[in-house]
Kinemage of the C-alpha trace (Angstrom):
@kinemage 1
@onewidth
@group {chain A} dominant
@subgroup {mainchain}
@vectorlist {calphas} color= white
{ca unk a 1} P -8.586 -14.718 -22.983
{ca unk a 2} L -8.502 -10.849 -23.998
{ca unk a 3} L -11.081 -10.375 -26.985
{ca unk a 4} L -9.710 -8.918 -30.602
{ca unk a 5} L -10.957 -5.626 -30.000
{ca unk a 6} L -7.856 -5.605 -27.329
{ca unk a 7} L -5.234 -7.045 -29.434
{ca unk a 8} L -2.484 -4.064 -30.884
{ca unk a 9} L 0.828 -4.717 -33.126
{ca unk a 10} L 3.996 -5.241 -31.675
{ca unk a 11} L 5.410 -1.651 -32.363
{ca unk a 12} L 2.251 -0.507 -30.230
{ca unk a 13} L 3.336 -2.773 -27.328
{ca unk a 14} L 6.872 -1.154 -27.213
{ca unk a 15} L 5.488 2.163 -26.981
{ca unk a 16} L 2.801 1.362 -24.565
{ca unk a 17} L 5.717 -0.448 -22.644
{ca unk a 18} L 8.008 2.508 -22.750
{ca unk a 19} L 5.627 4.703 -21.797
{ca unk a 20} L 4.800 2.754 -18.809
{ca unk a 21} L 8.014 2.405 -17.728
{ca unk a 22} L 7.952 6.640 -17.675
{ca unk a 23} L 5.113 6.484 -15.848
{ca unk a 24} L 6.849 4.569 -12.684
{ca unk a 25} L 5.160 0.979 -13.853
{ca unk a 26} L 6.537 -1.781 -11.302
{ca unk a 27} L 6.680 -5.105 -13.732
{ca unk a 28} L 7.280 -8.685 -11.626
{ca unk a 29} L 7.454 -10.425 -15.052
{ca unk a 30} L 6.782 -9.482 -19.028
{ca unk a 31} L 3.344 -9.031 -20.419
{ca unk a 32} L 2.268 -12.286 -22.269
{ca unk a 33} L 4.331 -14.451 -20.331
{ca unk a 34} L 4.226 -18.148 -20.297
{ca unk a 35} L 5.301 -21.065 -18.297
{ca unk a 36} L 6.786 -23.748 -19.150
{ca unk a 37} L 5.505 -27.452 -17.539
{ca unk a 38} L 6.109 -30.815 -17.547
{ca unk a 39} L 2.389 -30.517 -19.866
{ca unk a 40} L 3.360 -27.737 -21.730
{ca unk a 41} L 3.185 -24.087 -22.176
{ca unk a 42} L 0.771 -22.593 -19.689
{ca unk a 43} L -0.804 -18.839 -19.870
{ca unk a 44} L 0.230 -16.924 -17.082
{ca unk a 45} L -2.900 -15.231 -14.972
{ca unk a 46} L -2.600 -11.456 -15.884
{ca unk a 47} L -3.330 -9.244 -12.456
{ca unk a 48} L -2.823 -5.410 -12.228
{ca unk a 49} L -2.623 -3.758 -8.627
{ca unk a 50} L -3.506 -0.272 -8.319
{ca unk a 51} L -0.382 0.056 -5.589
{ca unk a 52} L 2.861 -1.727 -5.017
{ca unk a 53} L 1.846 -2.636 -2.207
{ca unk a 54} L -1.567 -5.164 -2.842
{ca unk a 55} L 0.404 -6.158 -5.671
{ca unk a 56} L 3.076 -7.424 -3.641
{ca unk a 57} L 1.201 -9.893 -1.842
{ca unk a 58} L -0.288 -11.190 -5.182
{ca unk a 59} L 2.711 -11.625 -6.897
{ca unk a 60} L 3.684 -13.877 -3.636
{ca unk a 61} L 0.480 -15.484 -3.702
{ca unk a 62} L 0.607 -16.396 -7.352
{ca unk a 63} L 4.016 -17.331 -7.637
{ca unk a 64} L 4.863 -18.604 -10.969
{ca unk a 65} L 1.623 -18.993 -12.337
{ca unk a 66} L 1.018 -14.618 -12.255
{ca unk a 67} L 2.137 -11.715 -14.320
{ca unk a 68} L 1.727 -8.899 -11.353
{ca unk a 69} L 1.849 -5.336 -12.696
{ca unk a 70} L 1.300 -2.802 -10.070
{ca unk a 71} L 1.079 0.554 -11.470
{ca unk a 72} L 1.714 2.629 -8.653
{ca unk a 73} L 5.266 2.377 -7.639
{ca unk a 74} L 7.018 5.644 -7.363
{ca unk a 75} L 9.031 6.430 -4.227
{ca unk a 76} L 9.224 10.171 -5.433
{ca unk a 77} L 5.570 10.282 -6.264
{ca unk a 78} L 2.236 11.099 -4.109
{ca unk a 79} L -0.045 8.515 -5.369
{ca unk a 80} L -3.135 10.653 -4.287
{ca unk a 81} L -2.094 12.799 -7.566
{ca unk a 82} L -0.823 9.845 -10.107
{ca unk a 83} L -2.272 9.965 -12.920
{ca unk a 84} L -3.587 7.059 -15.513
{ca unk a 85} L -1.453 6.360 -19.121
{ca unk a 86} L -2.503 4.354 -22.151
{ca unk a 87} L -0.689 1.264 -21.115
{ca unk a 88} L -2.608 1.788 -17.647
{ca unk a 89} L -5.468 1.438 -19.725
{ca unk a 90} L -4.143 -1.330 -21.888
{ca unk a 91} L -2.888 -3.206 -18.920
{ca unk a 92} L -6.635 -2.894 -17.097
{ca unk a 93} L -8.624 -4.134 -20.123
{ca unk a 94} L -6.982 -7.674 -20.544
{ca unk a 95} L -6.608 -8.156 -17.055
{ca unk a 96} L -7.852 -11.533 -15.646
{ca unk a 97} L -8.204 -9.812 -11.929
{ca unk a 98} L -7.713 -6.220 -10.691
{ca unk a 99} L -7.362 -4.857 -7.621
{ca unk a 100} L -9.017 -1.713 -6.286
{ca unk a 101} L -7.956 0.041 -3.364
{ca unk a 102} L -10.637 1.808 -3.463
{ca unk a 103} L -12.336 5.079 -0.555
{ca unk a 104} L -11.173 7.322 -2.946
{ca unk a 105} L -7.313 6.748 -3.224
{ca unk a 106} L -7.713 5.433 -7.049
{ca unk a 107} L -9.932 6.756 -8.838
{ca unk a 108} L -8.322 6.979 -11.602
{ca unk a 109} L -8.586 2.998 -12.154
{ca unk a 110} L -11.735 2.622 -11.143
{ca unk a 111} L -12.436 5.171 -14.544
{ca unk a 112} L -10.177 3.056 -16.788
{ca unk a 113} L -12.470 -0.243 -15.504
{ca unk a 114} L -15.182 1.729 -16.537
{ca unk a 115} L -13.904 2.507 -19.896
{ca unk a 116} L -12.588 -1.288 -20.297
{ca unk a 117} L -16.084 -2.782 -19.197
{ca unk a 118} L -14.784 -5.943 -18.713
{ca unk a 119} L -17.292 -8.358 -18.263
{ca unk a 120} L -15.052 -11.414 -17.982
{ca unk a 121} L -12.280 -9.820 -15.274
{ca unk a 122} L -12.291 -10.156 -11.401
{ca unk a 123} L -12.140 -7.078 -9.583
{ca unk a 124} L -11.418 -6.775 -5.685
{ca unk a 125} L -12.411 -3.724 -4.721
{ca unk a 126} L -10.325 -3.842 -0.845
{ca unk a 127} L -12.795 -0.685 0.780
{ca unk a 128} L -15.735 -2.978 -0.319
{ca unk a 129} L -14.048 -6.546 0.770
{ca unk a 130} L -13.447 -4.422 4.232
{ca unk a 131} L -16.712 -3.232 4.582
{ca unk a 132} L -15.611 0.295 4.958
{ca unk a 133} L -17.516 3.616 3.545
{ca unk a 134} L -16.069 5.621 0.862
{ca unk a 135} L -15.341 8.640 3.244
{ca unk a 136} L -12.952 7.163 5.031
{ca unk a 137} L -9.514 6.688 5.758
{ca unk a 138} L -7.473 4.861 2.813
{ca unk a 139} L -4.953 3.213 4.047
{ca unk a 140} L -5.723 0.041 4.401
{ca unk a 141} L -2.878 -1.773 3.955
{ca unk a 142} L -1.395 -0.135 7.141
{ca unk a 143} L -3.957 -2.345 9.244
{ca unk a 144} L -2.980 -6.048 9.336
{ca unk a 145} L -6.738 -7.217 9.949
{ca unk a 146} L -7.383 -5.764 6.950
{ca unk a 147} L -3.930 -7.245 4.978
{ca unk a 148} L -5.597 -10.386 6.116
{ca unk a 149} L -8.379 -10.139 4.996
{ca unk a 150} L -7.520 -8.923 1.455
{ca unk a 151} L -4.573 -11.818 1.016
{ca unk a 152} L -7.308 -14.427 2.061
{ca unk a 153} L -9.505 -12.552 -0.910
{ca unk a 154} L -6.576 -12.564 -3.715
{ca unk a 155} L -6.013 -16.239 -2.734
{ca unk a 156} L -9.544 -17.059 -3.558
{ca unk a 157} L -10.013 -14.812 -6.427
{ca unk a 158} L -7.158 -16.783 -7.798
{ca unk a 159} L -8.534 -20.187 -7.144
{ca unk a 160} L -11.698 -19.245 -8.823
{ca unk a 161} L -9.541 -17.942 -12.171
{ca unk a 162} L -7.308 -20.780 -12.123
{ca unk a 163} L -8.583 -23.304 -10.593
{ca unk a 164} L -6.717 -26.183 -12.042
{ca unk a 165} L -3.369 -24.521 -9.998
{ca unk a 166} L -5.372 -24.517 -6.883
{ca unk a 167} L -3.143 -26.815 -4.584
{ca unk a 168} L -0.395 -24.642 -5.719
{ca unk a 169} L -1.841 -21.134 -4.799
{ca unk a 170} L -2.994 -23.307 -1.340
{ca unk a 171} L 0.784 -23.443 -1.000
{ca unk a 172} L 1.334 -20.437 -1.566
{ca unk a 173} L -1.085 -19.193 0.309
{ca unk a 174} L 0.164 -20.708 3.303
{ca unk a 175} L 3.821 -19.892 2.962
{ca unk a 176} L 2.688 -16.014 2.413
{ca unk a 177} L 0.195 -16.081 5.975
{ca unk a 178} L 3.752 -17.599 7.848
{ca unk a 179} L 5.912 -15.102 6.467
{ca unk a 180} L 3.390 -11.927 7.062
{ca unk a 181} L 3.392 -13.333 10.827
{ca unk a 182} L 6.885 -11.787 11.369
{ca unk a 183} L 5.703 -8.450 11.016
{ca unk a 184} L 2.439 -8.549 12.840
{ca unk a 185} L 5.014 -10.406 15.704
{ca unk a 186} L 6.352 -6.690 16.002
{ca unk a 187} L 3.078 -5.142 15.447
{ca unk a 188} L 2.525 -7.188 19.050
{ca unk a 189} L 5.131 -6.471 20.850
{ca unk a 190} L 5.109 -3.045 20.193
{ca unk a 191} L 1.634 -2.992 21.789
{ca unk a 192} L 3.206 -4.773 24.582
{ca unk a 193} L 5.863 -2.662 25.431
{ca unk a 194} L 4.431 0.631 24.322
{ca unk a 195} L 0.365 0.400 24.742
{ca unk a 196} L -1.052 3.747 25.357
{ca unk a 197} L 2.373 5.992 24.292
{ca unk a 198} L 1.479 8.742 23.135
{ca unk a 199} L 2.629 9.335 18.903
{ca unk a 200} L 2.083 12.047 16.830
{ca unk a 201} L 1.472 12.038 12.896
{ca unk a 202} L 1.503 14.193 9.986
{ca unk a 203} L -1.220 12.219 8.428
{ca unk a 204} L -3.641 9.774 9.000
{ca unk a 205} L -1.763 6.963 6.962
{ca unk a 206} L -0.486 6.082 10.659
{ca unk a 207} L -4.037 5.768 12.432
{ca unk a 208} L -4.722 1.785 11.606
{ca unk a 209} L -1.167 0.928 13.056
{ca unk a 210} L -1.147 3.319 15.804
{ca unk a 211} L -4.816 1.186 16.754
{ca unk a 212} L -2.816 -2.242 16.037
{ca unk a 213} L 0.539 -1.201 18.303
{ca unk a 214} L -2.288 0.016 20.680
{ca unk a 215} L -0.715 3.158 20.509
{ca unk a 216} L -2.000 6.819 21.508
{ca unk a 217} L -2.097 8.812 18.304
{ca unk a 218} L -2.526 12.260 19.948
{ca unk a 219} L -2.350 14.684 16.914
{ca unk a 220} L -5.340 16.238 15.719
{ca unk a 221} L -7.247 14.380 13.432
{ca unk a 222} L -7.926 17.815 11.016
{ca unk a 223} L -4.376 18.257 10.322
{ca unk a 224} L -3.520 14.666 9.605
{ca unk a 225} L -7.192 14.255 7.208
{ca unk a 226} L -6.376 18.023 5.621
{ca unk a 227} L -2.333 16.737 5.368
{ca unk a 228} L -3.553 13.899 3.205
{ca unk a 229} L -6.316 15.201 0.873
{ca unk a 230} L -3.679 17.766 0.526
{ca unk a 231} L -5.650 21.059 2.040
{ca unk a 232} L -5.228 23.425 3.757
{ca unk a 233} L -4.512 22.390 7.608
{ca unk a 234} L -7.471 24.108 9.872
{ca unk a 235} L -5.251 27.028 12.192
{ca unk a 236} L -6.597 25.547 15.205
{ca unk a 237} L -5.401 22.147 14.251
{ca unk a 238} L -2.093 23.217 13.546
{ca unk a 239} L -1.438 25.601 16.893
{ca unk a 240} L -2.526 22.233 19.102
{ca unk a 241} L -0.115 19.474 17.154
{ca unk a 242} L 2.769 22.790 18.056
{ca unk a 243} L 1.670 22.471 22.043
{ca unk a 244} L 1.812 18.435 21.840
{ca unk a 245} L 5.036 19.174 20.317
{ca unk a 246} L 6.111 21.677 22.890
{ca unk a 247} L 5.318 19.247 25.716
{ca unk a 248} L 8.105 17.193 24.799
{ca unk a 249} L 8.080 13.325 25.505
{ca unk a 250} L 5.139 13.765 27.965
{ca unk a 251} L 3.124 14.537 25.019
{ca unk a 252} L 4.686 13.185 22.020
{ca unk a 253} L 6.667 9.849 22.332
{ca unk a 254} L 7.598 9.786 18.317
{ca unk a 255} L 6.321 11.674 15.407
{ca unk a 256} L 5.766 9.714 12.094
{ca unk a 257} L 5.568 11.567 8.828
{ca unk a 258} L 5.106 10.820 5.392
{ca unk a 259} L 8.002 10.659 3.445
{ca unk a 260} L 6.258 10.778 0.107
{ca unk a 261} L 4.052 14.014 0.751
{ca unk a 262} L 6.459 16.455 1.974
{ca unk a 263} L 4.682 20.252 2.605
{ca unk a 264} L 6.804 23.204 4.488
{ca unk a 265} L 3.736 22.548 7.066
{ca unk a 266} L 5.252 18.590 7.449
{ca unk a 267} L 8.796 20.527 7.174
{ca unk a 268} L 7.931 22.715 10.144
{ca unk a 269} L 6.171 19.837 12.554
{ca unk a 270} L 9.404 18.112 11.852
{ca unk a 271} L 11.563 20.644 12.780
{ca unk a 272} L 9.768 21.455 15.841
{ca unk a 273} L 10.008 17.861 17.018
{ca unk a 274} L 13.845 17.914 16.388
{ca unk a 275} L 13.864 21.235 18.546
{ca unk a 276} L 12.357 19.107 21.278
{ca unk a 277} L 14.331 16.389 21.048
{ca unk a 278} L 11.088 13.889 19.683
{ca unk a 279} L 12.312 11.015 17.391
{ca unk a 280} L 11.215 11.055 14.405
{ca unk a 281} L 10.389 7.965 11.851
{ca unk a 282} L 9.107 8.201 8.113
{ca unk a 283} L 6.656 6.039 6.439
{ca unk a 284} L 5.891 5.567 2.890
{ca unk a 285} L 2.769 4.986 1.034
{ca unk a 286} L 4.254 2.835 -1.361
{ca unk a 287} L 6.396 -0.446 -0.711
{ca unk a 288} L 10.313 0.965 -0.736
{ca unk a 289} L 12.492 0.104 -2.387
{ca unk a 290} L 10.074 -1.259 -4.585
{ca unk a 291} L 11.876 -5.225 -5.078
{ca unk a 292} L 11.183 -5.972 -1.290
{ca unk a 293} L 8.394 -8.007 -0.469
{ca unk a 294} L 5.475 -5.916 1.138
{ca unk a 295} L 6.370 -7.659 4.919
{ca unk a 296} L 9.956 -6.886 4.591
{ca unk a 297} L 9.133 -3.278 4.073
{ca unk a 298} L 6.373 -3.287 6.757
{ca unk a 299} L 9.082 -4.691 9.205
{ca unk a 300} L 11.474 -2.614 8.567
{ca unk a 301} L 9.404 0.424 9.127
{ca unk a 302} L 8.000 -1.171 12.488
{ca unk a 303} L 11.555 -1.796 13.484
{ca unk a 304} L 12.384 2.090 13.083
{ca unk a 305} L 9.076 2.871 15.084
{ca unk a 306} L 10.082 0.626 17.692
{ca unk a 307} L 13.517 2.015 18.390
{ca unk a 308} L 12.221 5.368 18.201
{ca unk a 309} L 9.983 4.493 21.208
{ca unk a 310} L 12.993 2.633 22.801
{ca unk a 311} L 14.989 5.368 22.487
{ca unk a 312} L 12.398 7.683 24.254
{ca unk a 313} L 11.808 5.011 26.849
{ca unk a 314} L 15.668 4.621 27.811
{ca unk a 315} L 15.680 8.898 27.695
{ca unk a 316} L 18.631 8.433 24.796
């Protein structure tokens, strides 16, 4: 239960509301819902996701017994730069749970949790859950050990909230695990067919799938880091990803690029690989389109990755 101090008129909520929606706001159901049950009306558990992404899998996972609002959401955006809004803000402070993806990539809500100082909320904090440092890579949810890991944490998070649902959210928790299983299927046989390929990417967003296919991510690690914190690429870097290029399929099966963070550098290692006839196949660092479930977007950019390498493989 959100204390007075939190509690604005109904104007106020409109504004707040359109001003989210501006802001690229990704709602799975109306603030303030309810539920209706055999019992009664029922308060729906209010969770806010940093990314489209984490909240997908708790909106699955809490079913009709969540409001998910994950603020990160737009496909024309680089969420490295987003920045925060009042209804952010708003959305943070009355939250029951929060989730953090933390090593850097959101700052900005890790502030407005700060600000909030919420002392009743849940907040999973995935770079902590994972055990990672904060100078590392970001992109968790591109490694399906960690996915696991964090879905097992959301589920429990929202047993511990809600605990009178908590056959229902075992359900659900269940049903989720089965249908995430079709994508880390792929993720298998990819490393089946393909272990040891060598890939290229533009950034390191690709690194914890490239380890899961068992893949050989050849491109220099500078560029890809530099590519993603948006510097400057080190010269060096960027005359060795041109050679790997060069080579042609003995030294670059596929290149994967970023589709949201697009530089004349990216433009130009994409070009190159077209010149050398090296597939390439675009990734996102939000879920797209943004109503898919977070495994149906995972699978369909595996499937792209794996006929890339087919194609490669057959010499089409």
């Amino acid at each position: 239960m959100a204390s007075s101090r939190y509690l604005i008129p109904a104007a106020g909520v409109v504004v707040l509301l359109v001003v989210g929606v501006a802001a690229g706001l990704y709602l799975t159901d109306g603030p303030g819902s309810t539920i209706t049950t055999s019992g009664g009306s029922n308060r729906l558990v209010q969770v806010v996701a940093g990314e489209n992404f984490w909240g997908s899998l708790a909106s699955q996972l809490g079913g009709t017994h969540v409001h998910v609002l994950s603020i990160v959401s737009d496909p024309n955006a680089d969420p490295h730069q987003y920045e925060s809004s009042s209804a952010n803000a708003q959305a943070v402070a009355t939250a029951s749970l929060v989730i953090v993806n933390g090593a850097g990539y959101d700052d900005w809500l890790l502030r407005l949790l700060s600000a909030s100082n919420n002392p009743a909320q849940t907040v999973l904090n995935v770079q902590k859950l994972i055990g990672q440092p904060l100078a590392t890579n970001p992109h968790f949810w591109y490694s399906p050990y960690y996915v696991n890991d964090t879905v097992k944490a959301i589920y429990k998070d929202l047993v511990l909230i809600d605990s009178s649902n908590a056959g229902y959210y075992k359900q659900q928790y269940a049903t989720l695990n089965a249908s995430l299983g079709v994508y880390n299927l792929r993720i298998h046989k990819i490393a089946q067919q393909f272990s040891g390929a060598p890939v290229a990417a533009t950034e390191d967003i690709f690194v914890y799938l490239a380890n899961a296919s068992k893949l050989n991510l050849v491109s220099p690690p500078e560029f890809m880091k530099a590519v993603s914190e948006g510097n400057d690429a080190p010269a060096q870097s960027i005359v060795q990803f041109q050679q790997l290029l060069q080579g042609g399929n003995s030294s670059v099966r596929v290149l994967v690029y970023n589709q949201q963070t697009v530089t004349p550098l990216t433009q130009q290692i994409r070009s190159l690989a077209a010149q050398n006839q090296i597939p390439t196949v675009g990734v996102t660092e939000t879920v797209q389109p943004p109503d898919v479930t977070f495994q149906d977007w995972m699978n369909a950019q595996l499937i792209a990755l794996q006929n890339a390498l087919n194609a490669q493989a057959l010499g089409k």
